[in-house]
N, C-alpha and C positions, 0 to 999 in steps of 0.2 A: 535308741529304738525309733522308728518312725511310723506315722500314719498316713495311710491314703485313703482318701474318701473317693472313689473308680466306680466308673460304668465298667459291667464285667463285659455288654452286649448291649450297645447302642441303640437308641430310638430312630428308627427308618423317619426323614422327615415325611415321608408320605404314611407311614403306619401311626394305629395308635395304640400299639400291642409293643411292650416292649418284654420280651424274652431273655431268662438271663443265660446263658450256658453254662452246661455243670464246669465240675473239675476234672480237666482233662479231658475238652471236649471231645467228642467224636464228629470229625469231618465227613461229610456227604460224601458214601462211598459210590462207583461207577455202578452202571447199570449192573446187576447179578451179582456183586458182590457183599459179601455181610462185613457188616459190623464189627470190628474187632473186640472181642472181650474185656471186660472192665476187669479193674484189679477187685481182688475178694475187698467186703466192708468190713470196718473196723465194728467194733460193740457197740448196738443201738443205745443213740442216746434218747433221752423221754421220748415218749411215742405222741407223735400229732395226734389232737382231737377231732379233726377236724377235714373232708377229703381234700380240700384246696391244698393244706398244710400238708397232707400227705409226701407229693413229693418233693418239698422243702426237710421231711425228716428225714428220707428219701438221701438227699445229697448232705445232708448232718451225721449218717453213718459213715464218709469219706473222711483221713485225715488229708485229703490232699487239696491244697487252696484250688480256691475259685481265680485266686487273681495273683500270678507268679511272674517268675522273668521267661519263662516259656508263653506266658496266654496268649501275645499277641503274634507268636511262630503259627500256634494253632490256629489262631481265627486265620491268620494269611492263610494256612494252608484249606483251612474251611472255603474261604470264598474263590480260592481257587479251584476246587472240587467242585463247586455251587457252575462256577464258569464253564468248566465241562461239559456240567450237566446241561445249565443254559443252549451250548451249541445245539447239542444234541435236539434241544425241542424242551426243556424242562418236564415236566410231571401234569398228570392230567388233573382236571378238576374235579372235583365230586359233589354231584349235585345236595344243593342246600337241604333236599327232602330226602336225603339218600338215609335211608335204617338198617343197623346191624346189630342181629340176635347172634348168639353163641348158639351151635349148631342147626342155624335156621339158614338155611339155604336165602338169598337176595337178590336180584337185578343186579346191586350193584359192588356185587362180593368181591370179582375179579378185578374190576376197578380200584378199590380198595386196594387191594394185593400189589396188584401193578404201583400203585402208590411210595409202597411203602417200599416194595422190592428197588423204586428208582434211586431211594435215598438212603438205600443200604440199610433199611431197616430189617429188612423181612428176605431171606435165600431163594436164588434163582427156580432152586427146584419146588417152591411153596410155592406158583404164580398162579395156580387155579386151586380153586375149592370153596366150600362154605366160609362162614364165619366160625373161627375155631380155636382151639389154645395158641397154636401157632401165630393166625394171626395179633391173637388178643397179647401171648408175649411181645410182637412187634409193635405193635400198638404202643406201647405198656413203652418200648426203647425211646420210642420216636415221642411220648410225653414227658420221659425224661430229659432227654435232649433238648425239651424246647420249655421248659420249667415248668408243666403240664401236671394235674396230680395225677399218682401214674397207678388207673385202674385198668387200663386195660379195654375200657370201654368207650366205643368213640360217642364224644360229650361234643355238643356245640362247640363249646373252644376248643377242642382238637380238629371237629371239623375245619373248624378255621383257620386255626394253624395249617393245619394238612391242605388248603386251600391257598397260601400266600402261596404268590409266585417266587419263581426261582430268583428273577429279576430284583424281584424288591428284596429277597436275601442278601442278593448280592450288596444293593444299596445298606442294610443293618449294618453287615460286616466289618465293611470299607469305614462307614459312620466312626463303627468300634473301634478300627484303627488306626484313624485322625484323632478320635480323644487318647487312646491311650498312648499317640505319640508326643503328644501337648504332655501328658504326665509327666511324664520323665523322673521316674519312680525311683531313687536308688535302692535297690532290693540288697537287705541285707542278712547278717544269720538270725535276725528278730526284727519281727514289723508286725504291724495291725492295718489291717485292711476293713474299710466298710465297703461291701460290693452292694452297692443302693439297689441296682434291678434285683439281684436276688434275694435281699434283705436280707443279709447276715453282714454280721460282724465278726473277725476271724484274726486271732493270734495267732502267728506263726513261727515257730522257731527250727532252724537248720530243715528246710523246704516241707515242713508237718504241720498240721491246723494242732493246736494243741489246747486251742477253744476256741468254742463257735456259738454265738450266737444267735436270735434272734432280733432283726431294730425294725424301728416305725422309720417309712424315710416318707419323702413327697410325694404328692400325686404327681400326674404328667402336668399338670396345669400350674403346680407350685413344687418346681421339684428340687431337689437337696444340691446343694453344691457341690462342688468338685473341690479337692485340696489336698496338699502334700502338707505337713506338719510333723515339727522333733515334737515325742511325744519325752519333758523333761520331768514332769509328775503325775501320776495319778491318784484322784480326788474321788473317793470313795460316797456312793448318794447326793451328787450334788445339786445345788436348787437349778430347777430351768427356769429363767428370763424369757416371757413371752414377748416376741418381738409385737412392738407396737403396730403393724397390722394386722397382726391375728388377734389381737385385744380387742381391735376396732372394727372387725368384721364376724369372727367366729366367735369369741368370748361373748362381745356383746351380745349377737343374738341367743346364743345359751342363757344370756342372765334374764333377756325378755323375755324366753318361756318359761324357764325357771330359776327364780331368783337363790334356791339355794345351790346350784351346779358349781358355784366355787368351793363350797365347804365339802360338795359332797371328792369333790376332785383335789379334794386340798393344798388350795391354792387361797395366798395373799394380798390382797390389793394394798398397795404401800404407796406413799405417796413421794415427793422430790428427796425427801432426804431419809427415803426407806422405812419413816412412819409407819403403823398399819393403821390401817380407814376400814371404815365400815363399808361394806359393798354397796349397804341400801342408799348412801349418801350419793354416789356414784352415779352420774349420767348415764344409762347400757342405751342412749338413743341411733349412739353409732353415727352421728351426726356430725362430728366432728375429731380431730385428731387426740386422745385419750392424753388426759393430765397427770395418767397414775400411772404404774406399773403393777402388772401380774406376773406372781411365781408361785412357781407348786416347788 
């Protein structure tokens, strides 16, 4: 069995928004035309608490991976769609002050519409009218597609999203397709996939997610590696090794506001030969390169 730790949806090096695409994306379809239909959802699994997490459980009803030996056919054919659109003049902008109520008539309704209508979100014949289910299901498409939680209601970050140009699309894409050519994934009838933008974790057997997780990966500023790896055992609860700069920067300052945040986070400090040591004996000045080790 093998693992890959894969950007499903590449960081634009001009963005700081990185978006992940679902499974089996849907490509930028031409002016007036909709959206092709998603296949029906498998059995919800536990329900998010939370609306961010929304459309993360959202793509957890799917068994169909995020990250396959078709993802990167699709992205090519996405940025090719995206290139179309480009010619054409790309999508309009919508102003940063722009408001929409469900059945509250706005300035900037049809704008909206016309938005959504360009990227195949929203049908040719929906291109005027208020704010309404119609639009709010479109909405609702175009947050999924772009890893958005999908209420339906345009949020700041949808704004924004619905505000990146067509152009820097293009630039994501393309990004996405140079790492996932560097991969060189042998996809076989079992593998585990971490897709870090979209934070899952995903076993897959004969092309089916047949678990899916939840993981913590990096920020953009400290973010997760990439790596192919035979997975030849699994290690059931194991300890993590805090890499010695995160000891030295994020540990320690946790210990100097709160000196009991190791016990409460149950974590070790051990010393060269995996000793355990008392934490208070411990320098947290962060001054210098840490003589211990941290594991939870």
């Amino acid at each position: 069995m093998m693992l890959a730790a894969a950007p499903a949806f590449a960081q634009s090096p001009n963005s700081a928004v990185t978006a992940p695409l679902p499974a089996k994306p849907l490509p930028a379809a031409p002016a007036g035309a909709a959206s092709p239909a998603r296949a029906a959802p498998a059995k919800p699994a536990a329900a998010a608490s939370t609306p961010e997490s929304r459309s993360a459980a959202a793509l957890a009803l799917s068994h169909e991976p995020t990250y396959d030996e078709g993802t990167a056919q699709r992205i090519r054919e996405a940025a090719l769609s995206y290139s179309a659109l480009a010619v054409r003049g790309g999508w309009p902008a919508i102003p940063a002050e722009a408001k929409f109520a469900s059945g509250v008539a706005g300035p900037h309704d049809d704008l909206l519409r016309r938005r959504l209508l360009i990227s195949g979100d929203l049908a040719a014949d929906k291109a005027s009218g208020p704010y309404d289910d119609v639009v709010a299901e479109a909405v609702r498409r175009f947050q999924m597609r772009h890893g958005l939680a999908a209420t339906g209601t345009v949020t700041p970050r949808t704004l924004a999203a619905l505000n990146v140009p067509v152009q820097q699309r293009i630039k994501q894409l393309e990004a996405s397709l140079e790492r996932l050519a560097n991969m060189n994934f042998p996809f076989g009838p079992r593998y585990v996939v971490v897709n870090i933008p979209a934070t899952f974790a995903e076993a897959v057997e004969n092309d089916t997610v047949v678990r899916r997780y939840r993981v913590i990966v990096g920020k953009t500023e400290k973010p997760s590696p990439t790596l192919t790896a035979d997975i030849t055992n699994v290690n059931l609860n194991p300890t993590w090794t805090v890499p010695s700069s995160i000891a030295k920067t994020e540990i320690s300052a946790h210990m100097r506001k709160d000196p009991g945040y190791l016990t409460r986070m149950h974590m070790d400090v051990l010393d060269a030969h995996d000793a355990p040591i008392d934490p208070g004996s411990v320098d947290w000045s962060g001054a210098r390169t840490p003589n211990f080790t941290v594991r939870q």
